[in-house]
Structure formats: structure tokens, C-alpha cells
C-alpha positions in Angstrom: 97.6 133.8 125.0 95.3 130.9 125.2 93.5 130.6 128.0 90.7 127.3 129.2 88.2 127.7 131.4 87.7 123.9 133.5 84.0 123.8 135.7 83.9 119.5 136.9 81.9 118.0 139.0 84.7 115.7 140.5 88.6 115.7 141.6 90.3 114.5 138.1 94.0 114.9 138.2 95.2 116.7 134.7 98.2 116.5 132.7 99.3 119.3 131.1 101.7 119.4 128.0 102.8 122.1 125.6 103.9 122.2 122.1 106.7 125.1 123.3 107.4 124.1 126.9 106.5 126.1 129.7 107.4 129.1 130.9 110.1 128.7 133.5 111.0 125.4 135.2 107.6 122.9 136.3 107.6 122.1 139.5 107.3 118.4 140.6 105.0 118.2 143.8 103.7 116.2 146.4 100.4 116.2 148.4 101.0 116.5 151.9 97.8 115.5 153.9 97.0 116.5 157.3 94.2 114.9 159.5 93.1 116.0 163.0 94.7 119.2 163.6 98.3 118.3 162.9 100.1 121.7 162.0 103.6 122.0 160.2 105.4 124.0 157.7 107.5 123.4 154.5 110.4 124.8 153.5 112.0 125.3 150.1 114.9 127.7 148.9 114.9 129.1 152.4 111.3 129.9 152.2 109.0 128.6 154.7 104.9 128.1 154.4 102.6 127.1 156.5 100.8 123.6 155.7 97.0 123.9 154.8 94.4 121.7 157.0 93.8 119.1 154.7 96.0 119.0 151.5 99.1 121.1 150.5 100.8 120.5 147.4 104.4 121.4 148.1 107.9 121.0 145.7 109.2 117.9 145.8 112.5 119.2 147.4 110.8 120.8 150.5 111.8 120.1 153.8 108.3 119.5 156.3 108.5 120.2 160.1 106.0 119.3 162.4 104.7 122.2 164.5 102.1 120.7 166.6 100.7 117.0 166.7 96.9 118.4 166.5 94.1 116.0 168.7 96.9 113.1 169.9 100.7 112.8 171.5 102.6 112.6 168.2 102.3 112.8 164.1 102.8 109.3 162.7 102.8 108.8 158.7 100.8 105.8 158.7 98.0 104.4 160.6 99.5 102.4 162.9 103.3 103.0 163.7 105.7 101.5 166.1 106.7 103.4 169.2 110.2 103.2 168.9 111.6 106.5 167.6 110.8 110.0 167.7 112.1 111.3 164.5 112.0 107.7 163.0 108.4 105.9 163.7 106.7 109.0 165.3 107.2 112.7 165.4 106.8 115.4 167.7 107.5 119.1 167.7 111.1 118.6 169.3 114.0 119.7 166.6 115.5 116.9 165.4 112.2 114.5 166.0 109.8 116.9 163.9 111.0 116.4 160.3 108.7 113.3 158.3 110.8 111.9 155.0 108.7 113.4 151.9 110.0 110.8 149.4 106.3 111.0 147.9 102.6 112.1 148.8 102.2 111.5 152.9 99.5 112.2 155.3 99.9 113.4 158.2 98.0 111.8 161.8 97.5 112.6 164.7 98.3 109.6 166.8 98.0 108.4 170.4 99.3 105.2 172.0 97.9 102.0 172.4 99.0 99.3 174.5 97.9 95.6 175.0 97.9 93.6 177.4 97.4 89.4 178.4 98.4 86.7 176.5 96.7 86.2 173.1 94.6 89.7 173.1 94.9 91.7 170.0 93.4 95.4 169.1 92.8 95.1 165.3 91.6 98.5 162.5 91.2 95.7 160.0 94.6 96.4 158.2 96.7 96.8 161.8 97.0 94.4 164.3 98.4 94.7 167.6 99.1 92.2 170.1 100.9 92.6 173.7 103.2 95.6 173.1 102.4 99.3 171.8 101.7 101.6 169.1 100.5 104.5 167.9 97.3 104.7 166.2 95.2 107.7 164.3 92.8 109.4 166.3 89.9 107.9 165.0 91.0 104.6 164.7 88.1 102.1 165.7 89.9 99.5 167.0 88.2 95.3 167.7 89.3 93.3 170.3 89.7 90.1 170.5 89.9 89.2 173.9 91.9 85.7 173.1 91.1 83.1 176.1 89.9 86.2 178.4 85.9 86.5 179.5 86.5 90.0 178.1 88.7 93.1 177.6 89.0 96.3 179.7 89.5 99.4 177.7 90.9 102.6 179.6 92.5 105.9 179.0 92.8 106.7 182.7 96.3 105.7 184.7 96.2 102.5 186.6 92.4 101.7 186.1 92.2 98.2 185.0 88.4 97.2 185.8 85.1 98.3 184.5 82.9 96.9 181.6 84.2 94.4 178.8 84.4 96.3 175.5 84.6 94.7 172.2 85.6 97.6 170.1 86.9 101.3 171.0 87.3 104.4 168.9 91.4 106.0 169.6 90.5 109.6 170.8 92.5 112.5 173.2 95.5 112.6 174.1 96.1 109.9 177.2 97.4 106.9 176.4 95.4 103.6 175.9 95.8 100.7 177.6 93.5 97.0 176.5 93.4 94.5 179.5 92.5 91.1 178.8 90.2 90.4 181.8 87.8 87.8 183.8 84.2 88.7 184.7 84.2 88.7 188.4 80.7 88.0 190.1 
């Protein structure tokens, strides 16, 4: 038996290949990551694991379920996602709305909604841009404004609140949903 003993100083992704095949099937795998406490499972051959915080590495024929949506209101599988359908855009820990695709690697966010309002206002990450409407973002996201035509933009998590200070930028946090107001200074 041969055995290799690997110390590096860096993630490097290795390639193994034999001159007599391996023992036993390989095992094709993803990386499933997970970011701001978003728990699941995955399943394979009627086995089911718990997903690590961070990275798992699970067969490529598992079946993942969402278990709880960690920091936010749902699990998204990108960034930004629309807020049309549990199951679909989002996912929750409802059967049926809890299962992500795993048609490659995927990470897993936390995600709260964000919606925009006036004519013209946008709430941008740099990649994702949102304009009057709403989405889900990661908890984390650092959003811009740009407040369009507006002498400003009010930025609340509380119900109904649509005054206080003009923000140019907020950081997506919690669990409450986010509303952006494009507003007028009133003196």
C-alpha cells in the first residue's frame, strides 16, 4: 500500500488518477456552501446527513432540504433572487418549498426582502440592481441607493415608517423586511 503525506499552505484542488483504478466506484461531488446560519440536510441512498456550516461536499445524486433559513426569511441560491416562488426563487423550511436543484456546486444564503419604492430609485450590490419592486438579498448585502430625482432615500426595517434620515447605502441584516423610500427633505 502506498501511502502520501500532503502539508500545503493553500486550498489546491487535486486530481487523483491510478494506474489500476480505484477501489470501489468514485464518487462525483459537489460543494454545497452555506452562509449565515442556513441549516439543511442531504440525502443519498436513503441516508440522510446533516450539512456542515460552511462547505459540505456531498454525491452528486443527493437530494438537499433546507431545515432552517439561518439570520433571514428564506434561503436563496444566489445573491439577489426574485420573490416569486417558494420552492422556485426562494426556499423555506415548508415540504415542497425546501428542496434547492443541486445541478452543480451552490451556496446557500440567507436572505431577506427588499422592496423599492418611487419612480427611478434603485438599491444596487454592484452586480444586482433593483428598481421599484422586490427581492431577496443575502444578509450582508451592502446595498447603494440611488435616489433617482428624490432629495434622498428613507431606509427602514420597521412597518409603516417612512420618514427619518436620507441614507445612501444600507447593509441587508435580520429578519424584517426592507423597504427604500425615495423621499423629499422637508424643512
Amino acid at each position: 500500500k502506498d501511502q502520501l503525506k500532503f502539508t500545503m499552505s493553500k486550498d489546491l484542488t487535486l486530481e487523483l488518477e491510478t494506474k489500476d483504478g480505484f477501489a470501489g466506484s468514485p464518487v462525483s461531488v459537489y460543494a454545497v456552501t452555506t452562509h449565515n446560519g442556513v441549516k439543511g440536510t442531504y440525502t443519498v441512498s436513503g441516508e440522510t446527513k446533516p450539512l456542515n456550516d460552511g462547505v459540505t461536499y456531498v454525491p452528486t445524486t443527493a437530494t438537499l432540504a433546507i431545515t432552517n433559513v439561518g439570520e433571514g426569511q428564506v434561503v436563496t441560491t444566489a445573491k439577489m433572487a426574485n420573490t416569486t416562488t417558494a420552492g422556485t426563487d426562494y426556499y423555506t423550511t415548508t415540504a415542497g418549498q425546501n428542496v434547492p436543484a443541486l445541478s452543480g456546486d451552490v451556496d446557500l444564503y440567507s436572505a431577506t426582502k427588499v422592496t423599492v419604492n418611487g419612480t427611478g430609485v434603485e438599491a444596487t450590490d454592484g452586480t444586482n440592481t433593483i428598481t421599484t419592486g422586490s427581492k431577496y438579498f443575502a444578509i450582508g448585502t451592502e446595498l447603494t441607493i440611488d435616489d433617482a430625482s428624490f432629495t434622498g432615500a428613507v431606509v427602514s426595517n420597521e412597518t409603516g415608517v417612512k420618514h427619518g434620515d436620507s441614507k445612501a447605502s444600507f447593509e441587508v441584516t435580520g429578519d424584517d423586511d426592507w423597504n427604500v423610500y425615495g423621499a423629499y427633505q422637508v424643512t
